[in-house]
C-alpha positions as CSV (number, residue, x, y, z in Angstrom):
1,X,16.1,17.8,5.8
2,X,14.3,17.9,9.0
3,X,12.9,14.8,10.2
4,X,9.8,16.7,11.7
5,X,9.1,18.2,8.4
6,X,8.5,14.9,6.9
7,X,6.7,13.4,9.8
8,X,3.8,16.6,9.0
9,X,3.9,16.4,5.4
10,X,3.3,12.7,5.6
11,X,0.8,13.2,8.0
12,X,-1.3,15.9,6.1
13,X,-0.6,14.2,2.6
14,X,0.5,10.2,3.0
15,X,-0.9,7.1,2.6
16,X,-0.4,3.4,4.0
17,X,-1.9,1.5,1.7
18,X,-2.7,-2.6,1.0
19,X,-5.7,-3.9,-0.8
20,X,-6.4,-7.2,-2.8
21,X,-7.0,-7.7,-6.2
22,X,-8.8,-10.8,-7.7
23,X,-6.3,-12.9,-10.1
24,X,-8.3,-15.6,-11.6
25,X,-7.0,-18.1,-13.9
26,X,-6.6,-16.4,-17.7
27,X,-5.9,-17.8,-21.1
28,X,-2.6,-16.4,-22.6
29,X,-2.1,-16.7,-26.3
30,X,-0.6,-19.9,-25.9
31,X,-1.1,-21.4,-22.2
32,X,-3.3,-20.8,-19.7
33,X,-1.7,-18.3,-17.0
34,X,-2.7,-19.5,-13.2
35,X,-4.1,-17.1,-11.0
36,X,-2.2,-17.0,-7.5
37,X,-2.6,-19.9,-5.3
38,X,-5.7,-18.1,-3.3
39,X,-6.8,-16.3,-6.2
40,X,-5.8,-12.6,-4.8
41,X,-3.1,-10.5,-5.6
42,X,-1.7,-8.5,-2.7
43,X,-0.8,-4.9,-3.6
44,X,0.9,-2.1,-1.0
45,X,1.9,1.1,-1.0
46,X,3.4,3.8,0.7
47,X,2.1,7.3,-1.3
48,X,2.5,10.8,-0.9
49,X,0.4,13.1,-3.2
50,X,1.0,16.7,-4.3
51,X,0.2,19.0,-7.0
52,X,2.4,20.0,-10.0
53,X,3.7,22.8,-7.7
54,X,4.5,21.1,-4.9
55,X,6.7,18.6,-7.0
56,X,9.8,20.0,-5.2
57,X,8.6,18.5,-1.7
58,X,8.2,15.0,-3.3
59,X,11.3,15.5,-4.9
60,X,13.1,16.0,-1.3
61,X,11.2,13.1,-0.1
62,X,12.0,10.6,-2.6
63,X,15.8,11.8,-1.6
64,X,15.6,11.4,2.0
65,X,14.0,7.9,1.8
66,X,16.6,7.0,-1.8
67,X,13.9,4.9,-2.8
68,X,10.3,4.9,-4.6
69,X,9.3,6.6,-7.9
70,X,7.4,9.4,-8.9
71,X,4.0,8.8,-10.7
72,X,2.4,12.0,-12.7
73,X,-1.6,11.2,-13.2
74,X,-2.5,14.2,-15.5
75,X,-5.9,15.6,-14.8
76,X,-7.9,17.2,-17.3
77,X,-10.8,17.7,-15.5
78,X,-11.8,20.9,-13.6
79,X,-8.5,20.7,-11.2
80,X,-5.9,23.7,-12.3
81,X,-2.8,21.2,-12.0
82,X,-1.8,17.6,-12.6
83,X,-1.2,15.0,-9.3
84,X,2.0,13.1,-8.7
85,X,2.3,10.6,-6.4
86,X,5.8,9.5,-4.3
87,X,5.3,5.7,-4.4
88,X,7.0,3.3,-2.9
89,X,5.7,-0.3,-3.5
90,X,8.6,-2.4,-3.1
91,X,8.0,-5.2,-0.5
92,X,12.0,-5.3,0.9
93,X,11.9,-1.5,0.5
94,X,8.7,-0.7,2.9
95,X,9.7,-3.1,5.2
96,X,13.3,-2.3,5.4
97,X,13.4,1.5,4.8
98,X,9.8,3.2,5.3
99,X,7.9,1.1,8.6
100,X,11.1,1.4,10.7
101,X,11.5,5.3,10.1
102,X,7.6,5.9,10.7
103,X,8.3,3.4,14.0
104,X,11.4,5.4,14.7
105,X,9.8,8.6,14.2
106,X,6.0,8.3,15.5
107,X,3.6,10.5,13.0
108,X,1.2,12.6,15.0
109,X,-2.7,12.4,13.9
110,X,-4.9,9.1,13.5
111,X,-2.9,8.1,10.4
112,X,-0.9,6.4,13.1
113,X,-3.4,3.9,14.0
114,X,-3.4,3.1,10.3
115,X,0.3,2.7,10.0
116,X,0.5,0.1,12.7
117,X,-2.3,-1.9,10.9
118,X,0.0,-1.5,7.8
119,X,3.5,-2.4,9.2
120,X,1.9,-5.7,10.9
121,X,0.6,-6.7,7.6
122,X,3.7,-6.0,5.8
123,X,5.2,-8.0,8.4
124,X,2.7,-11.0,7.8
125,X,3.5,-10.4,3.7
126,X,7.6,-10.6,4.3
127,X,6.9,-14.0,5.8
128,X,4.6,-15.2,2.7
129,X,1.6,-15.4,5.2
130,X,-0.5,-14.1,2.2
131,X,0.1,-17.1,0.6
132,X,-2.6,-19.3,2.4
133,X,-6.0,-18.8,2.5
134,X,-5.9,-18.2,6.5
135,X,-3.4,-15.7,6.5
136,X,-4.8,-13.9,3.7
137,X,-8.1,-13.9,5.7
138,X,-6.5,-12.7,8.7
139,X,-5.1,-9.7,6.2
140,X,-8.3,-8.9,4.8
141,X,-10.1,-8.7,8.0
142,X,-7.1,-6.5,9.3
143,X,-7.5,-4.1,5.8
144,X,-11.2,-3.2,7.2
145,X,-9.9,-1.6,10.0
146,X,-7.4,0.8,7.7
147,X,-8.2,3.8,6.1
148,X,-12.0,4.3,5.0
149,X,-12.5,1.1,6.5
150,X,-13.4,-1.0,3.5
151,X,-15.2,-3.6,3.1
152,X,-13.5,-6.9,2.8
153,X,-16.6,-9.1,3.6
154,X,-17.0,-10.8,0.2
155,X,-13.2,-11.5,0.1
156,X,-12.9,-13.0,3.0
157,X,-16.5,-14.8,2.1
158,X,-15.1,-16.5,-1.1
159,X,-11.7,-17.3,0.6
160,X,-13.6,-19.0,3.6
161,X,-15.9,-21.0,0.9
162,X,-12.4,-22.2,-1.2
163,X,-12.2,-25.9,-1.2
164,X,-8.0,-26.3,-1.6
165,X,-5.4,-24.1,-0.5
């Protein structure tokens, strides 16, 4: 498979993805289940999305990288075809397998800017710098900058006004 090829097809169709999902403390059956220490789950992705008839091209990705899964998310609304999605979500995987090909192999439109945004927050993740409340500030701050440019504001709000960390 052509490196180039993948470069393009991740550039046109990929996605570099983190965002933060509240975790609060819950009551299990039993016990009551902690939320994570700054109350905010980390999630991250690398995606590539395709129609049922494209499936092929995700297929031959998946095989290049040997890691990820594929993901069908049937539609039944007026779209002719059901989405899958190449993920791979793996922490060791991104940063081991996917940011140092994408470093190696520069893609070629703005998606780039996001990428570096991405792999430095990976990097922060790998070293559990989402674990305190600064670093996950410093993340959530970073994630406005990706992408559509989200806004983090009321994250970063409630994690400045926590009284422990």
């Amino acid at each position: 498979m052509k490196i180039g090829w993948i470069i393009g097809f991740v550039d046109g169709e990929g996605c570099f993805s983190i965002n933060l999902v509240k975790q609060p403390d819950r009551k299990d059956t039993n016990r009551i289940r902690k939320g994570y220490k700054t109350g905010f789950q980390v999630m991250h992705e690398f995606a590539v999305t395709q129609g049922v008839s494209s499936l092929k091209s995700l297929r031959m990705i998946q095989d290049f990288f040997g890691i990820g899964s594929l993901y069908i998310n049937k539609r039944y609304d007026n779209h002719k075809e059901h989405l899958y999605r190449y993920c791979v979500r793996k922490r060791e995987d991104i940063v081991n397998v996917i940011i140092p090909f994408f470093e190696r192999y520069t893609l070629q439109t703005a998606k780039n800017e996001n990428f570096k945004l991405f792999a430095e927050t990976m990097r922060e993740i790998a070293q559990d710098k989402h674990l305190t409340k600064e670093g996950l500030i410093k993340i959530a701050e970073r994630l406005q900058l990706m992408n559509h440019k989200k806004d983090r504001s009321e994250i970063i709000r409630i994690l400045r006004n926590q009284t422990s960390d």
